[in-house]
DOTI-429718 format. One record per residue (C-alpha): x, y, z; chain; residue number from 0; residue in three letters. Coordinates in steps of 0.2 Angstrom, whole numbers. Example, Ala and Ser with C-alpha at 12.3 -4.5 7.8 and 13.67 -1.06 7.14 Angstrom:
BEGIN
xx:yy:zz:c:k:r
62:-22:39:A:0:Ala
68:-5:36:A:1:Ser
This chain:
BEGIN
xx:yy:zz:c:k:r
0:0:0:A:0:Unk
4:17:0:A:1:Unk
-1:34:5:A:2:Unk
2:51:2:A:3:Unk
2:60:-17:A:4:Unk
-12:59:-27:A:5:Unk
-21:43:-27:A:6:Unk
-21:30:-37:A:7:Unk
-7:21:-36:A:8:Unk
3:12:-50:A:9:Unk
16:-3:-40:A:10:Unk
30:-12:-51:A:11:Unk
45:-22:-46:A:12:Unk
60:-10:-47:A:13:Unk
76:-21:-38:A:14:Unk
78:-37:-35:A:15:Unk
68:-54:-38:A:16:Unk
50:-60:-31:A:17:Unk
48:-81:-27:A:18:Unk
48:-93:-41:A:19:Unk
28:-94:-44:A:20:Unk
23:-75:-36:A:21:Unk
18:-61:-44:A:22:Unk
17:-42:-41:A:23:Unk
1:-36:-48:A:24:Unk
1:-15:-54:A:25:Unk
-13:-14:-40:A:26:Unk
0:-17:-26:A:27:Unk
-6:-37:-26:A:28:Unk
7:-48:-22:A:29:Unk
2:-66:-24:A:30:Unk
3:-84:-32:A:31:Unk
9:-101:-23:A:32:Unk
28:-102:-18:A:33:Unk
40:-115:-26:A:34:Unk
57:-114:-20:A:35:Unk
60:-109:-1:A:36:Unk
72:-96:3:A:37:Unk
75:-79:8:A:38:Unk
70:-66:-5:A:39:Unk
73:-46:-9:A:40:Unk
67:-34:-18:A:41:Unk
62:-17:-18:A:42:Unk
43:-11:-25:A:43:Unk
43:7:-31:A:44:Unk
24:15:-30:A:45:Unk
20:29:-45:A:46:Unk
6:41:-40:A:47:Unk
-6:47:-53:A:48:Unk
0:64:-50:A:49:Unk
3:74:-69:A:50:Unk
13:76:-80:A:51:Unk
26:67:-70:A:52:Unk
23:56:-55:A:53:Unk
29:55:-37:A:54:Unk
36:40:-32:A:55:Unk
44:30:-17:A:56:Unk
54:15:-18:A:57:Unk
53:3:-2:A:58:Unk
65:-14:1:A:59:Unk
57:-29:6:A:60:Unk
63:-46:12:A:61:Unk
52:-62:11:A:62:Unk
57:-80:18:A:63:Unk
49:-94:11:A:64:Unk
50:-109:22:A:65:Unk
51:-126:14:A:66:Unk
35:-136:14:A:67:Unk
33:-148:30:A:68:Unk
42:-164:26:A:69:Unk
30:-179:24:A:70:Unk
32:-198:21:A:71:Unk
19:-201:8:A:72:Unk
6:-215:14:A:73:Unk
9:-234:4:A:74:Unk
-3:-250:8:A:75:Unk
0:-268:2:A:76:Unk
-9:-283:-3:A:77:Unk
-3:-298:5:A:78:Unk
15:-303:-1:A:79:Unk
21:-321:-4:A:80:Unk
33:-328:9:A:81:Unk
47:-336:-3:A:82:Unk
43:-322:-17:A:83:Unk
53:-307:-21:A:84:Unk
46:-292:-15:A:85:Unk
50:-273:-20:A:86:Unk
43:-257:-16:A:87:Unk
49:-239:-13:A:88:Unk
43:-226:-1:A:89:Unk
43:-207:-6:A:90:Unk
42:-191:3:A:91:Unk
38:-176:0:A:92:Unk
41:-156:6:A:93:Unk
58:-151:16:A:94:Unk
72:-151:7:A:95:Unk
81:-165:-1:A:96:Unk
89:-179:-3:A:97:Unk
80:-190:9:A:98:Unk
85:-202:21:A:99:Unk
75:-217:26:A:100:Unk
78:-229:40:A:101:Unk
66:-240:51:A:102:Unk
64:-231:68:A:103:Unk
51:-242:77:A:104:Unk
44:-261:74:A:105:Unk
52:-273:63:A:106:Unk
52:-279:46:A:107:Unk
49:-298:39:A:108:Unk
66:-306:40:A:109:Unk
75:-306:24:A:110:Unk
67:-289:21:A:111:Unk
78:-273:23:A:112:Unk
76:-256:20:A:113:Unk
87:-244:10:A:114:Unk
94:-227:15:A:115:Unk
87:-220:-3:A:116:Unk
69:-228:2:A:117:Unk
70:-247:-5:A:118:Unk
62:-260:3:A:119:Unk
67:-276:-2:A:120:Unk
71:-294:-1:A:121:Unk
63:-311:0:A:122:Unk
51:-313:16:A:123:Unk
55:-330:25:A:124:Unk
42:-328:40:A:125:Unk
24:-328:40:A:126:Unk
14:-315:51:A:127:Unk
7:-298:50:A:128:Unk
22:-286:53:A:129:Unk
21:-269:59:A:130:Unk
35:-255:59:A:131:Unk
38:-237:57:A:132:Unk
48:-229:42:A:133:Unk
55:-211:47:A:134:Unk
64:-201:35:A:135:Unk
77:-186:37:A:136:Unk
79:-171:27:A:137:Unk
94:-162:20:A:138:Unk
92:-147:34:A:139:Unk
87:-162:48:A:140:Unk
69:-161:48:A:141:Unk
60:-178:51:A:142:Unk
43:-187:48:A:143:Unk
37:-205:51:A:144:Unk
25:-214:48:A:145:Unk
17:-233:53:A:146:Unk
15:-247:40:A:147:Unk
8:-264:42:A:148:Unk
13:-278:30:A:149:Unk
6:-294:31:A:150:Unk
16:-311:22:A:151:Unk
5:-326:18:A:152:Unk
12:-342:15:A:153:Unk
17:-347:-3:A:154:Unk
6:-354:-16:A:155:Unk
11:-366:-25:A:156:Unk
1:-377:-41:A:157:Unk
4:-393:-47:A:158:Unk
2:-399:-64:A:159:Unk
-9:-414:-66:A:160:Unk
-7:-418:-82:A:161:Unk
0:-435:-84:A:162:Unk
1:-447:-99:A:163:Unk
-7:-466:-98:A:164:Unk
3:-481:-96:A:165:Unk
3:-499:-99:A:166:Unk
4:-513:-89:A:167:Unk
23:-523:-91:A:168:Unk
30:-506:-98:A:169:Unk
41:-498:-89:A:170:Unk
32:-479:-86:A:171:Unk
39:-463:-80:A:172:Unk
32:-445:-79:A:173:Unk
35:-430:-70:A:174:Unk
24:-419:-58:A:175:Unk
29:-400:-60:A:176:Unk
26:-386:-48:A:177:Unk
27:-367:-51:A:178:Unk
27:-355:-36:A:179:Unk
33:-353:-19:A:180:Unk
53:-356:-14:A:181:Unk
60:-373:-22:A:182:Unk
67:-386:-20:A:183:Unk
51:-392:-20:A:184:Unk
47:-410:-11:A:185:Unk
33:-422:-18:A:186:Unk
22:-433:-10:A:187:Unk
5:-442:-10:A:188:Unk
-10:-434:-3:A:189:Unk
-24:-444:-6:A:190:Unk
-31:-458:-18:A:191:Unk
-18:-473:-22:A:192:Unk
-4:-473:-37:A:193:Unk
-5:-488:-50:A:194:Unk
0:-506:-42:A:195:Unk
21:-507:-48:A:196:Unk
22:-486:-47:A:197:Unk
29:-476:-35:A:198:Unk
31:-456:-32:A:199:Unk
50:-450:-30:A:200:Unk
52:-435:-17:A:201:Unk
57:-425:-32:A:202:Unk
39:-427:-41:A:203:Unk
45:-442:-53:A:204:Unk
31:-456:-54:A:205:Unk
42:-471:-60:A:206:Unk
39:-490:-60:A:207:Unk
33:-505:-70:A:208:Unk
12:-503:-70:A:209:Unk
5:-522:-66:A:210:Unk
-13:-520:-67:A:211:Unk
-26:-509:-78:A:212:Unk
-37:-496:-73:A:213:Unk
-41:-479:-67:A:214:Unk
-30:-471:-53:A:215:Unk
């Protein structure tokens, strides 16, 4: 604002520089949304409408723009596979960069470990709902925190049932194949009966010499 001279006033921006993303309006308006934190000078200069040549007065400001508040950006997971590879990366936002990112309460699956750039990683081993709480540390010290819950489910794994026929006196052998959870994988029988002469190997080979016909 100003006062004095012959109203109205026309403002400019005579020395210096405003914050990235604000503005000095000819009305005296300064606004917009700040972008880069920091200390900021200039110097406004008010013209009145006094004719044919203006009054003016030239005043020096100083504005500090303070970083946005840090903050550790909310994640959420569907269950994870014990045995399975698992990735995922936690973000923040506001302070002043680089981040660091530790675990400050809680604890993680075993096998999983957290990075100082934000990685969490690793192959689970245990099974269980695990609870913990990531914090993360700004360039000028500022810290945020926040708690996470991440549940591992045991692995699951499928079998292939498709085996070929066979015939009685030939020698026969097949194998079972699994996909999923952590191998080595070890095979057995469940339920039902194999043919009379066959037999399941641990590794998922069904081997033998078949000695009577039917449906198994």
């Amino acid at each position: 604002t100003a006062l004095g001279g012959r109203p109205s006033y026309t403002f400019r921006l005579s020395a210096g520089t405003l914050p990235p993303g604000v503005q000095l309006l000819s009305n005296g308006a300064i606004h917009g949304t700040p972008t880069v934190a920091g200390q900021y000078r200039f110097s406004v200069t008010a013209n009145d409408n006094t004719q044919p040549t203006s009054s003016e007065a030239t005043v020096e400001y100083t504005v500090d723009i303070d970083p946005r508040p840090l903050e550790l950006n909310p994640m959420s997971w569907t269950p994870i596979q014990g045995g399975a590879a698992f990735q995922t990366f936690f973000s923040a936002r506001g302070g002043t960069g680089p981040y660091v990112f530790e675990i400050s309460a809680g604890a993680l699956p075993p096998s999983l470990s957290l990075t100082s750039t934000g990685t969490l990683q690793g192959t689970p081993t245990g099974i269980g709902s695990f609870g913990f709480e990531v914090q993360v540390t700004d360039a000028d010290g500022a810290t945020a925190s926040r708690t996470f819950q991440l549940e591992v489910v045991l692995p699951v794994v499928t079998i292939d049932n498709d085996l070929s026929d066979g015939q009685v006196d030939n020698p026969y052998s097949q194998s079972v194949y699994a996909n999923g959870g952590q191998q080595p994988y070890t095979f057995s029988v469940a339920a039902g009966a194999l043919p009379p002469g066959l037999t399941l190997d641990p590794r998922g080979i069904v081997i033998g010499v078949p000695t009577a016909a039917g449906s198994y």
